[in-house]
Structure formats: structure tokens, C-alpha cells
C-alpha positions in Angstrom: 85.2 106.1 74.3 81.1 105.6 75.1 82.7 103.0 77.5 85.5 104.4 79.1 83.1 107.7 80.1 80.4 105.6 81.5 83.0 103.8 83.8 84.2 107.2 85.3 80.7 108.8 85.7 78.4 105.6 86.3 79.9 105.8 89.9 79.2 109.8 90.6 75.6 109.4 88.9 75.0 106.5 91.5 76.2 108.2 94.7 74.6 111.4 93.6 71.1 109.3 93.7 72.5 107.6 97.0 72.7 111.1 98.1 69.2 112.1 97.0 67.8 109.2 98.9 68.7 110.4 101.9 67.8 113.5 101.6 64.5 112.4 100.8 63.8 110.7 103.9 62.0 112.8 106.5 64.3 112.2 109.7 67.7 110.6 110.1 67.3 111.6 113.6 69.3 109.0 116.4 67.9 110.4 119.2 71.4 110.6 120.8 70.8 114.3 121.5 74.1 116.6 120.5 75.7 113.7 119.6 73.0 113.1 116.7 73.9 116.4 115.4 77.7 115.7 114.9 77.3 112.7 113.5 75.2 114.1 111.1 77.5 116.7 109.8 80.4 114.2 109.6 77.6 112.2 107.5 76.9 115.3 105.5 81.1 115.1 104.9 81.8 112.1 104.2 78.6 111.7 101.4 80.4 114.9 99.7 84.1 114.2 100.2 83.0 110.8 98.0 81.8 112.5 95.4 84.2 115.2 95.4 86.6 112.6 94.9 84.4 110.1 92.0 84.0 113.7 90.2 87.6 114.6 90.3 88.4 110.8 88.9 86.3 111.4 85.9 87.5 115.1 85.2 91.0 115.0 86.3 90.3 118.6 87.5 90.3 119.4 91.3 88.5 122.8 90.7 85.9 121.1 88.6 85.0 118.5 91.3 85.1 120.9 93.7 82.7 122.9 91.7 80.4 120.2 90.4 79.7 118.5 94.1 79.3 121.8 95.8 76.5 122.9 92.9 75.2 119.6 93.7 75.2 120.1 97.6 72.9 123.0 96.7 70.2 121.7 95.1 70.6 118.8 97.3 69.5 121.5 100.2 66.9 122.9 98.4 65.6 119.3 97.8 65.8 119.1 101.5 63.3 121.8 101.8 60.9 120.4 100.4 60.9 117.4 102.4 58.8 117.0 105.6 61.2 116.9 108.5 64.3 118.3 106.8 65.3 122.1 106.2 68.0 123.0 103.7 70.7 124.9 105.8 73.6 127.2 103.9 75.7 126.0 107.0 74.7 122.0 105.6 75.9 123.3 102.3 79.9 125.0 103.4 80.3 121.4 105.3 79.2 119.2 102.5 81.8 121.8 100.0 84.7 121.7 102.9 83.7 117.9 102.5 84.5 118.0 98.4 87.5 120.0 99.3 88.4 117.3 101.5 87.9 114.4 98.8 89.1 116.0 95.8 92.7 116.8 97.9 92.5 113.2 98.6 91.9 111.7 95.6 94.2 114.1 93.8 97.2 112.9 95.9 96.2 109.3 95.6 96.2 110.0 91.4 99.9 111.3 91.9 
């Protein structure tokens, strides 16, 4: 049982620190000017339609997931406020939920 839970959640308590790593570092700027800023956001997207979709494996439960990885995108912003060079941004936190969204539909399709 021990077993079983820690092969579900291992993987979301891994990318979850993944995600916290690079929040911590101070700019992810490329320099490529607007283009920097969209590739950000689909960054921001694709880190949260992941986990969206490693929660929904280990609960089976799209509003769950979808709840779990959008609490975390919140402190993960607030965590981003703290660090030098990076703001925490309620618009950062809808993408990185609409990414969840996006993840748990996937991975609850894929499970069908």
C-alpha cells in the first residue's frame, strides 16, 4: 500500500520541487524581447499542465488535481515574491491553473 502511494506521488513531489527551483532563480530572462515573455508563459503552462496531470494520476480526481496544482501555483507566486528579480503575478497564477486544466483533461482522457 506504503508502496503503491509513493509510486503515484514520488513523481508530483519531484516536479513540484522542479517547479520551486525555478522559481527560485532570479531571472529566466532570454533577452528575445516580447518573444521572451511568451515563451515564458507557455513555460509557466506546460510546468502546471504536468503536474495537473501527475496529481490527477495519483487521485483519480480531475477537480482534486485541478485544485491541488492551482493551490500550489499560489504559493509558488508568493515564493516568487520573495525572490530578487521575480514578482508573483495573479495573471502567472490563471495561466499556470488554465495550464492544470489543460493536463488534468489530458491525462483524464488518456486514463479512459
Amino acid at each position: 500500500m506504503v508502496a503503491s502511494r509513493l509510486t503515484y506521488w514520488a513523481p508530483v513531489v519531484l516536479w513540484a520541487a522542479g517547479i520551486f527551483v525555478l522559481s527560485s532563480i532570479p531571472d529566466l530572462g532570454t533577452g528575445l524581447g516580447t518573444w521572451d515573455t511568451v515563451l515564458r508563459k507557455l513555460a509557466h503552462t506546460a510546468e502546471y499542465a504536468l503536474l495537473g496531470g501527475l496529481i490527477f494520476r495519483a487521485t483519480r480526481s480531475a477537480p482534486a488535481a485541478v485544485l491541488l496544482a492551482s493551490a500550489y501555483a499560489v504559493t509558488d507566486e508568493v515564493h516568487q515574491a520573495f525572490v530578487t528579480g521575480r514578482h508573483g503575478s495573479p495573471l502567472d497564477w490563471l495561466i499556470d491553473t488554465a495550464g492544470a486544466v489543460l493536463g488534468v483533461a489530458l491525462a483524464a482522457r488518456l486514463s479512459q
